[in-house]
C-alpha positions in Angstrom: -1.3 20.3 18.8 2.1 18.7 19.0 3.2 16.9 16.4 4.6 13.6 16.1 8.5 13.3 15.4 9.4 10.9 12.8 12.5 9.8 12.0 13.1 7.8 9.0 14.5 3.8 10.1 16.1 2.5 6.9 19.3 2.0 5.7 19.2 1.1 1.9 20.4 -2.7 1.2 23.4 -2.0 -1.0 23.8 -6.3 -1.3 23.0 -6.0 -5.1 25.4 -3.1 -5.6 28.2 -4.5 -3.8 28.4 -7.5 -5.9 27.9 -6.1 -8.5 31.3 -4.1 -8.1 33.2 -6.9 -7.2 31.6 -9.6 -10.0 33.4 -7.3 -13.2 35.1 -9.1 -15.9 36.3 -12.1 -14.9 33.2 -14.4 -15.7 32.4 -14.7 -19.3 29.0 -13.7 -20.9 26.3 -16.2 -21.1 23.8 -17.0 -23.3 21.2 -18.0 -20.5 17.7 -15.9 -21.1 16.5 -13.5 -19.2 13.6 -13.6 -17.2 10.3 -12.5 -19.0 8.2 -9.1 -17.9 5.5 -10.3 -15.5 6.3 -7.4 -13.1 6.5 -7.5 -9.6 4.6 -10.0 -8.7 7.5 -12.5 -9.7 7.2 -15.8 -7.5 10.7 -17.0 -5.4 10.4 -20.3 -7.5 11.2 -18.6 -10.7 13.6 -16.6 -9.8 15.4 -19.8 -8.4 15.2 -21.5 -11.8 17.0 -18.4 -13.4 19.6 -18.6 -11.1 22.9 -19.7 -11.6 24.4 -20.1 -8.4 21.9 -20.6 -5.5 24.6 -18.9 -2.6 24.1 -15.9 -4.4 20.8 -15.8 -4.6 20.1 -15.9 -0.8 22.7 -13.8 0.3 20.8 -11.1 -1.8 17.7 -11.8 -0.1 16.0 -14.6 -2.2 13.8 -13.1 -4.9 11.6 -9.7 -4.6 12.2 -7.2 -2.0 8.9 -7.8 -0.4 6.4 -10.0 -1.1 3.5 -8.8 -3.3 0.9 -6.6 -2.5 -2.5 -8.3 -1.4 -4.4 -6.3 -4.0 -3.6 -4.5 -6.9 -6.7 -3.1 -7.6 -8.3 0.5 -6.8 -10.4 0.7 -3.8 -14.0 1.4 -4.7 -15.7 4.5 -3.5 -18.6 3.5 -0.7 -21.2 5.7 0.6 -23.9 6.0 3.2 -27.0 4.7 2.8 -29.6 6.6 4.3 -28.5 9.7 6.1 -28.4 10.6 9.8 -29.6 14.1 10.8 -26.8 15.3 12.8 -29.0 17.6 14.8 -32.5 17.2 16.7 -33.5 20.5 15.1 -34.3 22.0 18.7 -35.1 25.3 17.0 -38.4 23.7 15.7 -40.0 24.1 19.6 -42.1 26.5 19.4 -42.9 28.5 22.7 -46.6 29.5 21.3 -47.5 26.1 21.3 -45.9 25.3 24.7 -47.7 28.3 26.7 -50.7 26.9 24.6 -50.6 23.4 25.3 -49.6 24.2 29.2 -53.0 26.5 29.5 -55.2 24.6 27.9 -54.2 21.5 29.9 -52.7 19.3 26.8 -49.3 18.6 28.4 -48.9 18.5 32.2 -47.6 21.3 34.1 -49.7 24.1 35.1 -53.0 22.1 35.2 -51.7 19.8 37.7 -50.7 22.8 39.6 -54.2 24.5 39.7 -55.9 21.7 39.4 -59.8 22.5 38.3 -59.6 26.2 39.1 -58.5 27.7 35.6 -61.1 25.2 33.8 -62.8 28.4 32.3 -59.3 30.2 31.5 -59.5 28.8 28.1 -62.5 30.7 27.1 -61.6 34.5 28.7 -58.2 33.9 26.9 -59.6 33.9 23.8 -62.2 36.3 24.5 -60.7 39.3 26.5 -57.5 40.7 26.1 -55.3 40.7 28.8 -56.0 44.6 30.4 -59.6 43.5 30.2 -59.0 40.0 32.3 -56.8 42.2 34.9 -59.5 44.6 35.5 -62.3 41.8 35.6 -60.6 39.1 37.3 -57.4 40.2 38.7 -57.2 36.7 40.5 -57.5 34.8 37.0 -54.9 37.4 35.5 -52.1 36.6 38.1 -53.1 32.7 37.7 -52.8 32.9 34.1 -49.6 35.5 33.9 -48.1 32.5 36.3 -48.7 29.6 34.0 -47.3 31.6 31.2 -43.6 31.9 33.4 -44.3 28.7 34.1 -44.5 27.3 30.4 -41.7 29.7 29.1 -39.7 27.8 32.3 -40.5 24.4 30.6 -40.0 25.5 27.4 -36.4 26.5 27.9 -36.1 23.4 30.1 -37.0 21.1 27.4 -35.3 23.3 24.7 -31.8 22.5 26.8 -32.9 19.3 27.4 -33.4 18.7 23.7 -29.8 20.6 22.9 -27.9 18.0 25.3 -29.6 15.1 24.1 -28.8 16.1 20.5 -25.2 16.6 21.1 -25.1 13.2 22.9 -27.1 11.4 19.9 -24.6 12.9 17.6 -21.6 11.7 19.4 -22.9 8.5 19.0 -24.4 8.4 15.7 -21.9 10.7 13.5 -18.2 11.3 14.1 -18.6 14.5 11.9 -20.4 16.5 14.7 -17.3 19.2 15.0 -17.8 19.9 11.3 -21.0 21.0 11.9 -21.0 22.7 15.1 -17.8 24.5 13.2 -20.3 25.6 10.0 -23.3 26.3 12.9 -21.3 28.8 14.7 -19.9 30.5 11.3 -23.7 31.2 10.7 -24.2 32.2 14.5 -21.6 34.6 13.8 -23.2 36.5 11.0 -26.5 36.1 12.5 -24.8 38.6 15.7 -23.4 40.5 12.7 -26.6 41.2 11.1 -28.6 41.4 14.4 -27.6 44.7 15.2 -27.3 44.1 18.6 -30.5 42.2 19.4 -29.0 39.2 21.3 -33.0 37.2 21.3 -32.8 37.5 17.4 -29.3 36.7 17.4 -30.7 33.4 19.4 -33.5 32.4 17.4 -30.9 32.4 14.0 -28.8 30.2 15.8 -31.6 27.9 17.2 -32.7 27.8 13.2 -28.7 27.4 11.8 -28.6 24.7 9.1 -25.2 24.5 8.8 -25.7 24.4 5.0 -23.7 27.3 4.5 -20.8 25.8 5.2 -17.7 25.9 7.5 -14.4 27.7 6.3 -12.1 26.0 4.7 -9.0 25.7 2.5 -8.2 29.3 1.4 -10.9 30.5 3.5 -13.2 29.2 1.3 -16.7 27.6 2.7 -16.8 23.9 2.1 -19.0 20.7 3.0 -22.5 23.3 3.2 -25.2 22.8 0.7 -24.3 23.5 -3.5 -20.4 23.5 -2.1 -17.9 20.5 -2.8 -17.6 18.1 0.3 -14.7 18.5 2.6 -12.1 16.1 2.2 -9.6 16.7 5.0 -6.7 14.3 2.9 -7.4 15.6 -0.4 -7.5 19.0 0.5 -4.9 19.3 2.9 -2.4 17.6 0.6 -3.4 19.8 -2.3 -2.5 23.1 -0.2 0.3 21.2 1.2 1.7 20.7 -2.0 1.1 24.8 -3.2 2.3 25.9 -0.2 5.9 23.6 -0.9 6.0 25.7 -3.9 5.0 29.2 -3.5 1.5 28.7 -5.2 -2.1 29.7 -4.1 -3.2 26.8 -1.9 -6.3 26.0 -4.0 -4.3 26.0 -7.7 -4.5 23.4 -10.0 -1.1 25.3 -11.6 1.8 22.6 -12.6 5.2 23.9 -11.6 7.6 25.0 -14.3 11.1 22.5 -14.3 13.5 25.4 -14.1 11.1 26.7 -10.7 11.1 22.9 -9.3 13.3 23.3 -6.0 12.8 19.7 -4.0 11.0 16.4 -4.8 7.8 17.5 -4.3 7.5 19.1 -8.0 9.7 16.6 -9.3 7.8 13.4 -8.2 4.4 15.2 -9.2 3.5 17.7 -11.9 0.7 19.8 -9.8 -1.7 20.0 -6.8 -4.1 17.4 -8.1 -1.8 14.9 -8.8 -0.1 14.9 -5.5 -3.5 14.7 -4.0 -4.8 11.8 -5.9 -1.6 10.1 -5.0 -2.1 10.8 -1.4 -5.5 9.5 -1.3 -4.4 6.2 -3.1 -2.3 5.4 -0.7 -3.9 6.7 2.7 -8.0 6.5 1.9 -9.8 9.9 2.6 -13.5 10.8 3.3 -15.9 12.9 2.0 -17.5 15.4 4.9 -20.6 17.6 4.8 -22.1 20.0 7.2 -25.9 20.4 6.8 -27.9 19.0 9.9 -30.1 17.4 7.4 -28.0 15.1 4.9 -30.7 15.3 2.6 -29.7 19.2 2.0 -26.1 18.4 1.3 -26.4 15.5 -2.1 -24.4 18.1 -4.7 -21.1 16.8 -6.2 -22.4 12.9 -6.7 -20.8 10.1 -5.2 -17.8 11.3 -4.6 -19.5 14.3 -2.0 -21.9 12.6 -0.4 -21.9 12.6 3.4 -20.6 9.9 5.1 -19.0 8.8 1.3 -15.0 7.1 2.0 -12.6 5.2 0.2 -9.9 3.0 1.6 -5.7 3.3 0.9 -4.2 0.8 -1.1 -0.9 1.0 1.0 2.6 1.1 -0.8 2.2 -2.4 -1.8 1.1 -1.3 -5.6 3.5 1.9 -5.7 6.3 -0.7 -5.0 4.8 -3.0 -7.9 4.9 -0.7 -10.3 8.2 0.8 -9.8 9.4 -2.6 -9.6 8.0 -3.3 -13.1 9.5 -0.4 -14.6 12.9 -1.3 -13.4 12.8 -4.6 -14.8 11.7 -3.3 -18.1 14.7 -0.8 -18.1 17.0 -3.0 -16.6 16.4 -5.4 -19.4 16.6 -3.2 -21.8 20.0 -1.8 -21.1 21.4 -5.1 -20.2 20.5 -6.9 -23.4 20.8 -3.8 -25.5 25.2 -2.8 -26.8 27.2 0.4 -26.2 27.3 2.6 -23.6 23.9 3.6 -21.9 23.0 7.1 -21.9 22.2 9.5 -19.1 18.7 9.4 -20.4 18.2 6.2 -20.5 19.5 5.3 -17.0 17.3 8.3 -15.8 14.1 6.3 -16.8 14.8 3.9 -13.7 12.8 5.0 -10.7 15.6 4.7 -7.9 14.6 7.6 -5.4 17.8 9.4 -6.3 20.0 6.3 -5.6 21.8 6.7 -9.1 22.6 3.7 -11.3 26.0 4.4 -13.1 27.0 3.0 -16.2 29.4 0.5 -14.3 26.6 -1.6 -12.9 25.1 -2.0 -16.2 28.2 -2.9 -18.5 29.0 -5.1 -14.8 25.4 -6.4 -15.3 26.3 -7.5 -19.0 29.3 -9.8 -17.8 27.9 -11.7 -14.9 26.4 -15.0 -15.4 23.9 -14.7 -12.2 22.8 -11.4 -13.9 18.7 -12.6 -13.9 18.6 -13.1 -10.5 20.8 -9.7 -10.3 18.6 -8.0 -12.1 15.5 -9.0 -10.3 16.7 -8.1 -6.8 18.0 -4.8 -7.8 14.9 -3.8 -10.0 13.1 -4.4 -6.5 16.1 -2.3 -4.4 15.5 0.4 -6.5 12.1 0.4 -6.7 11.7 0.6 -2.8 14.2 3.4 -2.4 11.8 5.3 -4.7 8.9 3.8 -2.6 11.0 5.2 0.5 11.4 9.0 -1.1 7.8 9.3 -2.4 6.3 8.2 1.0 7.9 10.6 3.0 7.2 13.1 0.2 3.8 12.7 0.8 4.6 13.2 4.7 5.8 16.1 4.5 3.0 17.3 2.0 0.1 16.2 4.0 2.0 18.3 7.4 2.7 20.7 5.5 -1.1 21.1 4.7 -1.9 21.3 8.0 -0.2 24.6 8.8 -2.5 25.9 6.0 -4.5 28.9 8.6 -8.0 27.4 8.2 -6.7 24.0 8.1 -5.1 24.8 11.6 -8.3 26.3 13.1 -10.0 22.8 12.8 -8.9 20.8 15.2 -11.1 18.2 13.9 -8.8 18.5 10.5 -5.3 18.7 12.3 -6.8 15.2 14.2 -7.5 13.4 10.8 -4.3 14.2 9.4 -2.5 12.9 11.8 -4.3 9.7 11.9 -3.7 9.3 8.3 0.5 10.2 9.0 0.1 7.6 11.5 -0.8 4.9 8.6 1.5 6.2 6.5 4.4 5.6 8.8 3.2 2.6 9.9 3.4 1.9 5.9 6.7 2.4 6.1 7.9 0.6 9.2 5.9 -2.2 7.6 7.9 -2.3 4.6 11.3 -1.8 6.3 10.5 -4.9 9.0 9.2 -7.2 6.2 12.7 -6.5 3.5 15.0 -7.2 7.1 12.9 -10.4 7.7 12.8 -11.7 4.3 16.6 -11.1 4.0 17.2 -12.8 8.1 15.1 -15.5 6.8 17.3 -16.4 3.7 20.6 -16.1 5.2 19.7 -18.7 7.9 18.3 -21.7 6.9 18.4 -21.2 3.3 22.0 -20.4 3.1 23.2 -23.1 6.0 21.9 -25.9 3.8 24.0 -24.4 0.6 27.2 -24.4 2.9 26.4 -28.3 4.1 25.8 -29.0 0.7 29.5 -27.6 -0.6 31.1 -29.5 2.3 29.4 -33.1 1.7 30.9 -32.3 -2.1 33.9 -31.2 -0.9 34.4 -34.3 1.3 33.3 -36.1 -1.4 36.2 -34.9 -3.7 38.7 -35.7 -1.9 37.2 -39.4 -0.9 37.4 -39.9 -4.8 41.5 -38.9 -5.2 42.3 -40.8 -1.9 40.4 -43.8 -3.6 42.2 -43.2 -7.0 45.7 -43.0 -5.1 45.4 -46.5 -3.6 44.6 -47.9 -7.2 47.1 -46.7 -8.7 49.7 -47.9 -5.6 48.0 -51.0 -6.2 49.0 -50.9 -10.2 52.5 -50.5 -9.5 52.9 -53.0 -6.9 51.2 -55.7 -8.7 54.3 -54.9 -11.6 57.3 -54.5 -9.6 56.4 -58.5 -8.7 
């Protein structure tokens, strides 16, 4: 399957930076407070009452980065209800009772074809065995050997009849049908194996497959089948993703030393398991079993149970958080005296856009430094929004090159889908920060310049006026 190219949009808003450079030591400190810690969720409005001069403000963008997330909270874990056999069970037809049912006249078929002829078949059936009835009767041994071709003809007729119908059903009932036609034809597989050539026995194992053994999975492992942990195609994939980034077993749990962390993946998170759970919090996952009867496949709890998902939260509460942080350090340094120390600065989450001690001692001097503060907390925080998204991109693809990952094309499908929401994510965040700061630097900022002319006019209204009094003083003396 071809993959979809992505190529990242931004270009990081350097506004706070810049001014920060330029705004060094020529204001003197002031003894305005700071804003108080309520995290990211700051409103515009006090952000404006902090400010000291209201140009500034909007040509930085006018408060947070973004505006705040709709929901904070975790998503909740929901489930199916009752569960939907994914299979009609067509290997419950049993021919006996078809051949059975046809002689005896119970279903329609062969009686309608003979009509009243074979009304004593029933009885010389059951009474003679077959070499007798052909030396007897040979006429009632042909009709009857007929009406059994006959019911083995309906009985596969029905029995494809029955296999159609149930792959139609499923495609309308359950989107997980390729799971389980993948963990059917594993045990179709080993039925061949063990037949020993007998392709009929081979048959009837497949007619009978469950699909509670499982279909192969991460590390070759069987997954989703019945006492085995669910499939979860995000989870899993990001977890292997992850190992594989760093020369691990796909299925460890094993954190990565520091002095063996080479990239952001083992610097943004510690092992597998984290990175996973990250992954799922933002993009939502699904919980995928593969027994034909869901009522085989309950093991695990809530969190394996067919048909069991949980939504994304988005990047709206990773960009929260980070923004939060940043304030708090900010703060910190800003208010605190001396020289701020490597380790201290590296407590900022900035995505590798490094904070120097100049913008910190610059931060200390400037009298606009709340509003400052504020907007680059929130720069910051979205550049290390920016890097741990398309971390997790590259984690979750790089999952899907895991062998038994890429043999599912059901697997490789729902990754995709769930890259597709995360770059959407990200083109989300990128059009909303460019609109916010559009939006500010037209209206907003027009009105400030209006405002500075009306004062400026103003100004000089007042020494024209003070000039005339003045001519007026001296006149009224020379006479």
């Amino acid at each position: 399957m071809k993959k979809a190219r992505y190529t990242t949009p931004f270009s990081f808003p350097g506004a706070a930076l810049a001014l920060f450079t330029s705004m060094l030591l020529s204001c003197p400190a002031s003894a305005i407070s700071l804003p108080s810690l309520s995290g990211a969720g700051k409103s515009a409005g006090d952000a404006v009452g902090n400010a000291v001069s209201d140009g500034l403000f909007y040509s930085i963008g006018g408060g947070s980065v973004i505006s705040q997330s709709p929901t904070s909270n975790s998503m909740q874990l929901l489930g199916l209800k009752a569960g939907i056999n994914s299979d009609l069970m067509c290997g419950n037809f049993d021919i006996k009772t078809t051949v059975s049912n046809q002689l005896n006249g119970l279903t329609s078929g062969f009686k309608d074809l003979m009509g009243n002829v074979v009304q004593g078949a029933t009885g010389a059936v059951t009474s003679m065995p077959a070499m007798v009835i052909q030396r007897a009767n040979p006429g009632l041994y042909d009709m009857i050997t007929n009406g059994v071709a006959q019911a083995g003809l309906s009985f596969d007729r029905s029995k494809l009849s029955c296999e159609n119908l149930s792959k139609k059903l499923a495609d309308y009932t359950m989107g997980d049908r390729a799971w389980t036609d993948s963990a059917v034809g594993d045990e179709y597989r080993d039925a061949v194996t063990r037949s020993g050539g007998d392709a009929l026995k081979a048959e009837e194992a497949k007619d009978n497959a469950t699909g509670e053994e499982g279909a192969r999975w991460i590390g070759g492992q069987k997954a989703g089948g019945k006492g085995q942990p669910a499939i979860q195609p995000t989870r899993d994939m990001s977890k292997a993703g992850y190992n594989m980034m760093n020369n691990l077993p796909v299925n460890s749990n094993r954190s990565v030393p520091k002095n063996q962390c080479n990239g952001s993946a083992c610097r943004i998170f510690s092992n597998a398991e984290e990175a996973a759970a990250a992954v799922v919090k933002v993009l939502g996952d699904r919980s995928i079993r593969t027994c034909t009867a869901p009522s085989q496949c309950q093991s695990g709890g809530e969190d394996n149970a067919p048909g069991a998902s949980v939504a994304g939260t988005g990047f709206g509460p990773m960009l929260d958080e980070a923004t939060k942080t940043n304030l708090e350090t900010l703060n910190r340094l800003v208010n605190s005296r001396g020289t701020p120390s490597v380790e201290e600065l590296g407590k900022l989450k900035t995505g590798g856009l490094a904070v120097t001690r100049g913008v910190i001692e610059a931060l200390r001097d400037d009298t606009d430094r709340n509003t400052l503060i504020q907007r680059l907390a929130g720069e910051l925080a979205m550049a290390n929004t920016i890097e741990t998204a398309l971390t997790m991109r590259q984690i979750l693809t790089t999952g899907e090159s895991e062998p038994n990952a890429a043999a599912q094309k059901q697997a490789i499908e729902e990754g995709d889908r769930r890259v597709g929401s995360l770059d959407r994510g990200l083109e989300n965040l990128k059009n909303e920060m460019e609109l916010r700061r559009a939006v500010s630097s037209n209206s907003l900022l027009k009105t400030l310049e209006r405002q500075e002319i009306r004062n400026s006019t103003n100004q000089l209204q007042q020494k024209d006026a003070g000039g005339d009094e003045k001519m007026s003083v001296i006149e009224q003396r020379s006479q």
